[in-house]
N, C-alpha and C positions, 0 to 999 in steps of 0.2 A: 427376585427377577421375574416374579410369575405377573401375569396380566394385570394385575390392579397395582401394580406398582407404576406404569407408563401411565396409568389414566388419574394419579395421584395430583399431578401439575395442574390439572384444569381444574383442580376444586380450592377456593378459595383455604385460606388456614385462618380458624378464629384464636385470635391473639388472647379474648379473654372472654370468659363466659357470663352472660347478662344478667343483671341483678337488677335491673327494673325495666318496668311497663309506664311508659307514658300515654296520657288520657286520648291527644291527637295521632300523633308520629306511629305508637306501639313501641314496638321493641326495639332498642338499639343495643347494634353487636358490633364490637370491633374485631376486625378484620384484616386480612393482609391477602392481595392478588395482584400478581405479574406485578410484584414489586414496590408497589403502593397500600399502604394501610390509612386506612378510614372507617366511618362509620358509616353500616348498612340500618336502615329500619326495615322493620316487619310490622307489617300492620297487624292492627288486633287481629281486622276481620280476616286476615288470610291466619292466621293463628288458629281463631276459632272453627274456622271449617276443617285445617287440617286433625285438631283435635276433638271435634264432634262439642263444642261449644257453645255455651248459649248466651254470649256477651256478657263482661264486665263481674268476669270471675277472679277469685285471689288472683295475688301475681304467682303464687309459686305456680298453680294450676297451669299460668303461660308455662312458667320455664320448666317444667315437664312435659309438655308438647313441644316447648323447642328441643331439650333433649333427646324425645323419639323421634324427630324426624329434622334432626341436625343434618343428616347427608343431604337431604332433599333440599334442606332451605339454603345452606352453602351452593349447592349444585343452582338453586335460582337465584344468588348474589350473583355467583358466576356469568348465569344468563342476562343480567340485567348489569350487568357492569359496561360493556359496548356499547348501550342504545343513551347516549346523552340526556336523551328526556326524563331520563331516570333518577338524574341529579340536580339537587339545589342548589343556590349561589353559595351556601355554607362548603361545598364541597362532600355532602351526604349524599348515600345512594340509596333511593328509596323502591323497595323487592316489591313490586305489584305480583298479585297472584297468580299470572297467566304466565311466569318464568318458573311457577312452583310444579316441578313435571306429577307429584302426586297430588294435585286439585287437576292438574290437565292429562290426561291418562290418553295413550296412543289409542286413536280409530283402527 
C-alpha cells in the first residue's frame, strides 16, 4: 500500500521479453496498457543513446540496455500510447525518443 504501488497502473506491463532486433523498426516488445496488448518498437537509435552505443552492435548488447532501462522505456510506451501519430495502419506503436524521460532529463 506504500506510494509505488498507486503509480503501478500508469506503466505499461511487458507481456514478453524481446528476443530480436530488426534492421528498420528496432525492437519489438509486446505489451499490454489500459487494456489493450500490442506491439511497441524501440528504435535502434533511441537504444543506442540510452545505452552509450555505437550503432549496429550484437543483439544481445540491445537486450541488455533494454533490461537496464526497462522502467524508462515502458514509462515512454506509456507516453507515446495517446498521441496517434505514433501508430501504424498495422496497429504498432512506434516509442520516438523524446517520450524516453532518460534522453529528456527535466530543465
Amino acid at each position: 500500500h506504500g506510494p509505488g504501488v498507486r503509480f503501478v497502473g500508469a506503466r505499461p506491463n511487458l507481456i514478453r521479453r524481446p528476443s530480436v532486433m530488426t534492421m528498420w523498426d528496432g525492437m519489438p516488445i509486446e505489451v499490454e496498457f489500459k487494456g489493450k496488448a500490442f506491439c511497441a518498437f524501440i528504435p535502434r537509435a533511441v537504444l543506442d543513446d540510452l545505452g552509450g552505443l555505437t550503432k549496429n552492435e550484437a543483439d544481445e548488447v540491445y537486450f541488455k540496455t533494454f533490461d537496464k532501462h526497462r522502467g524508462g522505456i515502458l514509462d515512454g510506451v506509456g507516453g507515446a500510447f495517446a498521441d496517434s501519430e505514433n501508430w501504424d495502419r498495422q496497429g504498432h506503436l512506434h516509442v520516438r525518443g523524446r517520450y524516453i524521460r532518460e534522453l529528456n532529463p527535466p530543465s
